[in-house]
C-alpha distance (Angstrom), angle and dihedral (degrees) to the residues before:
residue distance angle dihedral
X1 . . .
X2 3.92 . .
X3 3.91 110.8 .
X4 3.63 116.4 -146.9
X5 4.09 119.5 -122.1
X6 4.03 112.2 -144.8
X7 3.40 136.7 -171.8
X8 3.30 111.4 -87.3
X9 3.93 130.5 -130.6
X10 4.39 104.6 -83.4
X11 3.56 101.5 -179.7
X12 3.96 150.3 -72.6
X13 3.45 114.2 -30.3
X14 4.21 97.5 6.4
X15 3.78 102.6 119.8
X16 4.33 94.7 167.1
X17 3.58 144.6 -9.2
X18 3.51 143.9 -135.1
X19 4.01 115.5 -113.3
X20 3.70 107.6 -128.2
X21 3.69 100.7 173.8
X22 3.57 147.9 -17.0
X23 3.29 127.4 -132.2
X24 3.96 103.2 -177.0
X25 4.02 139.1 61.9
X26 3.58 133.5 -161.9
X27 3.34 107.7 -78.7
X28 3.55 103.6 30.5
X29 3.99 115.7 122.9
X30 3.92 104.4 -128.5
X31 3.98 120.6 -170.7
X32 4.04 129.5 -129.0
X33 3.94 100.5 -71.5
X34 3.78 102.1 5.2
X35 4.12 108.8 150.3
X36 3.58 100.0 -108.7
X37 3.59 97.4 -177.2
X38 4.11 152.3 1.0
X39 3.63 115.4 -104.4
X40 4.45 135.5 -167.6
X41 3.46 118.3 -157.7
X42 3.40 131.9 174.0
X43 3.96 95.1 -69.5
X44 4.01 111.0 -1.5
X45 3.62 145.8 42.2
X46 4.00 114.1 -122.7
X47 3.76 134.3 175.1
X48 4.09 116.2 -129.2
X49 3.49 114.2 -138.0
X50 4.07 121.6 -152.6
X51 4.11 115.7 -118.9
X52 3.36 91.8 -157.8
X53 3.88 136.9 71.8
X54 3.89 119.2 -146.3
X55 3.20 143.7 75.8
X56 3.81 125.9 -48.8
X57 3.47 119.9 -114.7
X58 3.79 110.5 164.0
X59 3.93 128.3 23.6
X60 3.57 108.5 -158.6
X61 3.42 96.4 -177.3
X62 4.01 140.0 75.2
X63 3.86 132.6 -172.8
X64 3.99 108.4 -82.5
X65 3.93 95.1 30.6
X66 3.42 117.5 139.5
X67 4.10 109.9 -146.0
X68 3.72 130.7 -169.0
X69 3.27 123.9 -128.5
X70 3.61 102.7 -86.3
X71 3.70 103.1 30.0
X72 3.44 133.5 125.8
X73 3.75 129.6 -85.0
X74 3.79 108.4 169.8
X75 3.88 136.1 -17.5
X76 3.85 113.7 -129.6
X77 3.77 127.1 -164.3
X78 3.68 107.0 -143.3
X79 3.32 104.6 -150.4
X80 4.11 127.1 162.0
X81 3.55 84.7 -126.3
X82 3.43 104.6 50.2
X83 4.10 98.7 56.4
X84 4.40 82.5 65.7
X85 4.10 84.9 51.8
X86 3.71 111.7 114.9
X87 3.77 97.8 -116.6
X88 4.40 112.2 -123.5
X89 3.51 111.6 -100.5
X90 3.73 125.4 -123.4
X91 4.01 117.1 -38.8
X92 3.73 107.1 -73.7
X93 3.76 112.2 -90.3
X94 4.06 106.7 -116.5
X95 4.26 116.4 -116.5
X96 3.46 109.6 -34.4
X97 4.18 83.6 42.4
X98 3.97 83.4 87.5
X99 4.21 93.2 60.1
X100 3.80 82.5 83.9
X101 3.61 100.1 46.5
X102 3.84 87.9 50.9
X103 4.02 93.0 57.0
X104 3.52 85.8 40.4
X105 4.42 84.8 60.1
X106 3.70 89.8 51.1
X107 3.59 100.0 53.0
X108 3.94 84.8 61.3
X109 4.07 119.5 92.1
X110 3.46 103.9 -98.0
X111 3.80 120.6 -111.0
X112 3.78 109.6 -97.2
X113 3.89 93.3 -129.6
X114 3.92 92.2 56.8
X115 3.48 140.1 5.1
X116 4.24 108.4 -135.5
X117 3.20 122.2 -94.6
X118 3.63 115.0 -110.3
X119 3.86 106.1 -127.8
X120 3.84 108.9 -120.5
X121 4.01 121.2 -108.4
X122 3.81 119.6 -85.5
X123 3.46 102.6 -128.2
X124 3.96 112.3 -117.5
X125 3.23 123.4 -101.3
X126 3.42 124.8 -86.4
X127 3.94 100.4 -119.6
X128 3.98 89.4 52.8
X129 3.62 101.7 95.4
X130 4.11 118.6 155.9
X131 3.70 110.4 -84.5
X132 4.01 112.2 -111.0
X133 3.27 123.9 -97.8
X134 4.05 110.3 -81.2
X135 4.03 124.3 -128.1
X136 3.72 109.9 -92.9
X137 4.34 81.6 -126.0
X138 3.99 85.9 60.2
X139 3.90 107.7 116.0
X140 3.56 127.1 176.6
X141 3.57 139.3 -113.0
X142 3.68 122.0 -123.3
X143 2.91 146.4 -123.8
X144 3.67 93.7 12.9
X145 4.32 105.3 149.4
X146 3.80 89.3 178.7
X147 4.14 100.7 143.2
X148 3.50 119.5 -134.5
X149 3.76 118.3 -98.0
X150 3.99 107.6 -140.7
X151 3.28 115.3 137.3
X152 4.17 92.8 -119.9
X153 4.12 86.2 65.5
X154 3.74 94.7 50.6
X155 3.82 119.9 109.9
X156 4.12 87.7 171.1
X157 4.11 122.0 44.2
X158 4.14 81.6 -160.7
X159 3.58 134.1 34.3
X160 3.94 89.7 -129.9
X161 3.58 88.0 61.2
X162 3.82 92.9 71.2
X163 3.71 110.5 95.7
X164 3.62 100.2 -128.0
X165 3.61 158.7 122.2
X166 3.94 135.0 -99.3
X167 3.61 94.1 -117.7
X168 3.90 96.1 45.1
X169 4.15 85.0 47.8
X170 3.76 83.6 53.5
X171 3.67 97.7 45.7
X172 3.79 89.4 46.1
X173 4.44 92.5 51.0
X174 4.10 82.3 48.2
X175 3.97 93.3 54.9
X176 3.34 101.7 37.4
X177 3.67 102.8 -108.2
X178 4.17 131.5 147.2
X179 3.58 98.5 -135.1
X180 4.23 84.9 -155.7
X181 4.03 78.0 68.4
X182 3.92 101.5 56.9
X183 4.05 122.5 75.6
X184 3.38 110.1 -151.0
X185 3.67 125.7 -126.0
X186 4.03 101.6 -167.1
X187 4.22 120.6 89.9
X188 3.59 113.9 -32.0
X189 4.51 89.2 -10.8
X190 3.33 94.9 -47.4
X191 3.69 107.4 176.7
X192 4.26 107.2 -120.2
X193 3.84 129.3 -172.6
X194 3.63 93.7 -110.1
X195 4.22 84.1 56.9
X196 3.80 91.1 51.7
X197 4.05 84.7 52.8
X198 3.68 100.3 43.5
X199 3.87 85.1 58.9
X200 3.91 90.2 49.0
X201 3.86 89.1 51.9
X202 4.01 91.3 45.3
X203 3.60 91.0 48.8
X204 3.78 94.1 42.2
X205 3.96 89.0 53.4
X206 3.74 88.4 54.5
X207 3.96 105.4 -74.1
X208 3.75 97.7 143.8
X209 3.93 109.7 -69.5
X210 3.35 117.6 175.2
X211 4.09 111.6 -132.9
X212 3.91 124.8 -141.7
X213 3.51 99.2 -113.9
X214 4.41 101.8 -133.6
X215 3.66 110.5 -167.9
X216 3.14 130.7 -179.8
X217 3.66 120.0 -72.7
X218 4.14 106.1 -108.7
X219 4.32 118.5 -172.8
X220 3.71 93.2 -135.7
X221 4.05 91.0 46.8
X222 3.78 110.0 49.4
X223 3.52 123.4 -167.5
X224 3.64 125.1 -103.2
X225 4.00 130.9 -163.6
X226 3.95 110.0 -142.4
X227 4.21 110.8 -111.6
X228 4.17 110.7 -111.1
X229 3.50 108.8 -101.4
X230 3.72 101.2 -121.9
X231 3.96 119.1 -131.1
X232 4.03 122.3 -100.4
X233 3.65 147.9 53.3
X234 3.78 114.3 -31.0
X235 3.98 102.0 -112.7
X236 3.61 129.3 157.9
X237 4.86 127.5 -144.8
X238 3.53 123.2 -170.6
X239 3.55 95.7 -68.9
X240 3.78 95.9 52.9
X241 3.67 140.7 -90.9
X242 3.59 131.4 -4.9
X243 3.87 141.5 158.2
X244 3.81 113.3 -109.4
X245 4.29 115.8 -157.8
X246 3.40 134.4 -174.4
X247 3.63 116.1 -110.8
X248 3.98 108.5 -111.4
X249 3.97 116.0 -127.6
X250 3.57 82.6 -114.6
X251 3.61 95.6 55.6
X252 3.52 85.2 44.2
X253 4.02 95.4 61.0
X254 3.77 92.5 39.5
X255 3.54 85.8 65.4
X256 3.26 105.1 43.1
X257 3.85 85.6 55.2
X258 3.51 97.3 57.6
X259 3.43 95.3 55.6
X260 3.62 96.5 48.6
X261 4.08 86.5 55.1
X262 3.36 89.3 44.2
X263 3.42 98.6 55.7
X264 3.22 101.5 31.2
X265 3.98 112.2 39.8
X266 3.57 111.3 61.5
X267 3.81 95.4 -144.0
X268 3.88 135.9 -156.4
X269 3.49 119.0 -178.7
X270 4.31 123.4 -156.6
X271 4.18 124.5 -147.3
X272 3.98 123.0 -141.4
X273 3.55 145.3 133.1
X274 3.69 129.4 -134.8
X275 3.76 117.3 -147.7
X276 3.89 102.9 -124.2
X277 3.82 99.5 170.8
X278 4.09 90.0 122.7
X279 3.06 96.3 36.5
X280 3.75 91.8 56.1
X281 3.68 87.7 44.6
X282 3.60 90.8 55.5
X283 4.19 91.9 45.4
X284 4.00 85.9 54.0
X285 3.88 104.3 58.2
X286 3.91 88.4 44.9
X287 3.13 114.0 48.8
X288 3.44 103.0 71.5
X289 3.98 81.7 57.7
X290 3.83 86.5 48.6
X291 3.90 92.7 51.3
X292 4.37 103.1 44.1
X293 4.39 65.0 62.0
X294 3.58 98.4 55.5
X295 4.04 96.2 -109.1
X296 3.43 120.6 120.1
X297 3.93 99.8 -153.4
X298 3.77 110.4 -150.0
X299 4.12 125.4 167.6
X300 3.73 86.6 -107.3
X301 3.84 84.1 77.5
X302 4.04 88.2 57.4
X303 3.05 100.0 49.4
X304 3.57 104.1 44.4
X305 4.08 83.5 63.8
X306 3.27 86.2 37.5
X307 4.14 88.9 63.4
X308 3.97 88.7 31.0
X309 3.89 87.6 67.9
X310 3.84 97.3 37.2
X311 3.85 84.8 50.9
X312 4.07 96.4 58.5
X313 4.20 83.0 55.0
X314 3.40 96.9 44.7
X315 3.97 108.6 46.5
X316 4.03 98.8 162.6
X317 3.92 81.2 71.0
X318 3.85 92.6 45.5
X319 3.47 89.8 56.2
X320 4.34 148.9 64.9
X321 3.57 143.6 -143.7
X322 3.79 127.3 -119.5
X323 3.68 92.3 -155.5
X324 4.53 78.6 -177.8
X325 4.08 89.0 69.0
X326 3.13 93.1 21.2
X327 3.88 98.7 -125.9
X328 3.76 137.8 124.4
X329 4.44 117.7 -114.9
X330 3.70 109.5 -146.8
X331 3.53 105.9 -165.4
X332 4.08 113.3 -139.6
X333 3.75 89.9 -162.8
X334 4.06 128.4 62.1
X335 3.95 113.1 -139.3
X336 3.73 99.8 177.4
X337 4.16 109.1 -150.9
X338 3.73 120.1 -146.1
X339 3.77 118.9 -154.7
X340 3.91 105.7 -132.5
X341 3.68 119.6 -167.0
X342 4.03 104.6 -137.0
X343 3.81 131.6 175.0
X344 3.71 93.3 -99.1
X345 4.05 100.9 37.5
X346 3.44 143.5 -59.5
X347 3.58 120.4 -46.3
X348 3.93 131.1 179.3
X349 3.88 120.7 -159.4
X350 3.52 115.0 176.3
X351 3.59 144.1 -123.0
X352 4.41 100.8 -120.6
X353 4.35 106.0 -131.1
X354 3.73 94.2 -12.4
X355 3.57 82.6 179.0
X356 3.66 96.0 79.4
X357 3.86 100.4 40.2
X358 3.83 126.5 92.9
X359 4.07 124.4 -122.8
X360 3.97 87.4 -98.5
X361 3.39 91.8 49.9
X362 3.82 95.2 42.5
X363 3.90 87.9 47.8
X364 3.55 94.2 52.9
X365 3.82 88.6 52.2
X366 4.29 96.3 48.7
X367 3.96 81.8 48.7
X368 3.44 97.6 53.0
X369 4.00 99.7 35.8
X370 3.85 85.0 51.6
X371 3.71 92.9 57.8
X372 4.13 101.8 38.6
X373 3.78 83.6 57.7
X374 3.86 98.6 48.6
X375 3.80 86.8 39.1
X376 3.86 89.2 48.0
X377 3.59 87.1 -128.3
X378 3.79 104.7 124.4
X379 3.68 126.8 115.1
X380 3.80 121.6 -127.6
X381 3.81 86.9 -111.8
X382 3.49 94.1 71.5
X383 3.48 94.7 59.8
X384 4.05 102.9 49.9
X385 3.60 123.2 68.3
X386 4.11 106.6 55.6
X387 3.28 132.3 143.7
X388 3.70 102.8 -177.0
X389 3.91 133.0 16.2
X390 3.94 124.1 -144.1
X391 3.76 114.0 -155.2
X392 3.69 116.4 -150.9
X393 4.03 101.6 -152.7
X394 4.54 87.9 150.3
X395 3.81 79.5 68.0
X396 4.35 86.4 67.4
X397 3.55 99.9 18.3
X398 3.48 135.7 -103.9
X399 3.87 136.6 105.2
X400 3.75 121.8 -125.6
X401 3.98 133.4 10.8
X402 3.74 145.7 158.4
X403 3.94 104.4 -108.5
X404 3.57 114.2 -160.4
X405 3.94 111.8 -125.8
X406 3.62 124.1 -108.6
X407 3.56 100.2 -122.7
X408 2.83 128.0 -125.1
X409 3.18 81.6 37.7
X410 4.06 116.7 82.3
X411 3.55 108.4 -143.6
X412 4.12 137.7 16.8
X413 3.75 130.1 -161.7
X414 3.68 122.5 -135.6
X415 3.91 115.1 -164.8
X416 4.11 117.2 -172.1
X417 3.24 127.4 -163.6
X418 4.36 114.9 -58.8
X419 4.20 103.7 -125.4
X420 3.74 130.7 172.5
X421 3.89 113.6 -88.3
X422 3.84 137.4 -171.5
X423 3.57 96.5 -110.7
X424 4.48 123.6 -175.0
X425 4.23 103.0 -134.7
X426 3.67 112.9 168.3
X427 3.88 83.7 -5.7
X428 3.67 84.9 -62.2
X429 3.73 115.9 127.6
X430 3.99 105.8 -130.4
X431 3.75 135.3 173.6
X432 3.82 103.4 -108.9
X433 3.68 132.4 -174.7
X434 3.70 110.0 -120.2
X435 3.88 138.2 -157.8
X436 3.52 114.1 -158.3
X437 3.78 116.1 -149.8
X438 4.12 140.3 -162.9
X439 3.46 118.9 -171.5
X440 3.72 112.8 -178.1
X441 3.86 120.1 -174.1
X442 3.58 142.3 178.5
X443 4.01 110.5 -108.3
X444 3.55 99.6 -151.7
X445 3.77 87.6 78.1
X446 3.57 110.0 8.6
X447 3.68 118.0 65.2
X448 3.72 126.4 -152.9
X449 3.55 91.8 -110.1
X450 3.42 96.7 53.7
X451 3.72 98.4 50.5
X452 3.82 89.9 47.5
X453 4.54 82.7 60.6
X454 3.58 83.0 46.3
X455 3.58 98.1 57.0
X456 3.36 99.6 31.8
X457 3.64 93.0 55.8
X458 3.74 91.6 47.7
X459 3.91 89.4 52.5
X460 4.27 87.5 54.1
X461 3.84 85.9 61.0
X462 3.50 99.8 57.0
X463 3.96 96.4 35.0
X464 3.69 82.4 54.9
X465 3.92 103.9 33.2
X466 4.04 90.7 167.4
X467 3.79 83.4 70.6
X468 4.21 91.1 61.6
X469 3.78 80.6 46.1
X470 3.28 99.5 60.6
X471 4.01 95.6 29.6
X472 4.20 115.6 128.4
């Protein structure tokens, strides 16, 4: 009797998800808490894992579905048989999937009756004509790992095809690599990281890379950069063609978000610059001393204590309204957010009573935030439960902006990139490195002189960065 496999409770407040992929087809044999498939919900990315062992019989599911809570995924037939199955490796690779196989053939003795017959050339393609000669003054680019694209070196006809994640299909565009190219090696061919850099290796060792051809610069030639092809379906308005996606759930909730502070937090947002020359100073001869510990120490960890401290003094910006009881929250604890740029939006875990913690500990924390959210690897805990949001804009570039609050939230910190300025000390004009800060705020709690004390304050921390130091 085939038992059905559901989607499983993810947390408060996640009613459905968005099927990203699926790794599974009927007839595979899956094992008690193999990931089945790739899930979006409202804020992460999360692999579903089977509790069942057997052999699939039914996939309910396709790529794009959106399931409730509670639906079904896959039936399994859990049979005593079925768990000593050899499970189906990865989904077949379309056309050129069968080159393999057909090297695979020849490396077998040959029957004594017959040798096989070699299967005649396809001819090539018309539009594959033998590149020109190149200029002797051509050089080439390196290291480039982009993999050639014929059609003989393709595992994959489509990208889709490739069974696997958003971060490894980012890590993949940021090497160079044709994910149709790489077989995977994870459950059922999933495509892994350490894939992605065995092909960089092979190609770097002479696989088949293809080189950015760099000539020389000529005044009746100029150079051009070729346009990002944006993501979607091709499509085409009255104008002419475009690329149509569907918006993510993600995407989706950002949205929704912004509007809601938009409409609903009447915001005002205060310019300054905090002098952070000793502070730098100080970040310089440690963190060589912070890396040979595995910590990459970055001002971000600063001034997150920095506004940690500020926060305790300030507690109309550590705080919300719920305009429903009419009542104002101040929050006793500080849970510092930190807006993370990810593939599919902007998400901001936070750092639980950053308050209390240290600048290694706080470091630590950013670093490994930063890289469960790029990895899609964080939990939905780590993104309830703050009380003020830090966004990193210096990270980009840029200077100044007008963040939009993360209601409930009351305020949000914008920091831009720190640059030398002419600065007047002791009517002396001196080069000075400066922060540049935007600290946004809604107005229906938050007065102007309030936020001015806030920011101030958080400026005499990093002027001073023996002060965070020392701080309880």
């Amino acid at each position: 009797m085939a038992t059905e496999v559901k989607l499983p409770e993810l947390g408060d407040g996640i009613d459905s998800g968005d099927i990203l992929s699926v790794y599974v087809s009927e007839g595979d044999v899956v094992t008690k808490n193999q990931n089945i498939l790739e899930l979006e919900t409202d804020k992460a990315t999360v692999e579903i894992p089977t509790n069942v062992a057997g052999k699939v019989t039914k996939v309910h599911v396709k790529t794009g579905d959106a399931v409730p809570i509670g639906g079904a995924l896959i039936s399994v037939e859990a049979s005593e048989g079925a768990a000593k199955e050899e499970s189906k490796p990865a989904p077949a690779p379309k056309k050129e999937a069968e080159a393999p196989k057909a090297e695979a053939k020849k490396a077998e003795p040959a029957p004594k009756a017959e040798a096989p017959k070699a299967e005649p050339p396809k001819p090539a393609p018309a539009a594959a004509k033998p590149a020109p000669t190149p200029e002797p003054a051509v050089t080439y680019a390196a290291p480039v790992a982009r993999a050639a694209t014929s059609s003989a070196d393709l595992i994959y006809q489509e990208e889709d095809d490739v069974p696997a994640g958003p971060a490894i299909r980012r890590f993949a565009r940021e090497v160079g690599v044709d994910l149709r190219r790489v077989r995977g090696t994870g459950n059922n061919g999933r495509v892994t990281r350490d894939d992605v850099l065995a092909t960089v290796r092979e190609l770097s060792q002479g696989g088949a890379p293809t080189l950015t051809a760099v000539a020389p610069a000529k005044a009746d030639k100029p150079t051009t950069t070729p346009a990002v092809t944006p993501p979607g379906e091709q499509g085409e308005d009255a104008y002419g063609p475009v690329r149509i996606e569907k918006m993510a759930k993600i995407r989706k909730t950002i949205a929704n978000q912004m509007v809601m502070s938009w409409t609903t937090a009447p915001r005002v947002t205060n310019f300054d610059d905090a002098d952070v020359t000793a502070l730098e100073a100080l970040r310089q001869q440690s963190k060589d001393d912070y890396a040979s510990a595995g910590v990459k120490l970055t001002s971000m960890s600063f001034l997150v204590k920095a506004v940690a401290l500020a926060l305790r003094n300030n507690p109309a910006i550590n705080a919300l309204i719920d305009m429903e009881n009419n009542q104002v929250v101040y929050k006793e604890y500080v849970n510092v957010g930190i807006a993370v740029d990810s593939e599919r939006g902007l998400v901001v875990p936070n750092i639980r009573n950053a308050d209390r913690l240290a600048i290694p500990e706080i470091a630590r924390d950013v670093q490994k935030l930063a890289a469960d959210v790029r990895g899609g690897t964080f939990s939905m805990d780590q993104i309830r439960g703050g009380t003020f949001t830090i966004s990193n804009l210096g990270a980009i570039g840029g200077t100044y902006s007008t963040p939009i609050i993360n209601v409930p939230e009351v305020a949000i910190l914008l920091v831009g990139r720190s640059r030398k300025l002419p600065v007047v000390v002791n009517d002396q004009i001196v080069p000075r490195m400066m922060m540049p800060l935007s600290l946004s705020y809604d107005h229906r709690l938050v007065d102007g002189a309030t936020a001015a004390r806030f920011l101030n304050e958080i400026k005499s921390y990093l002027e001073a960065p023996s002060r965070l130091l020392l701080a309880p």
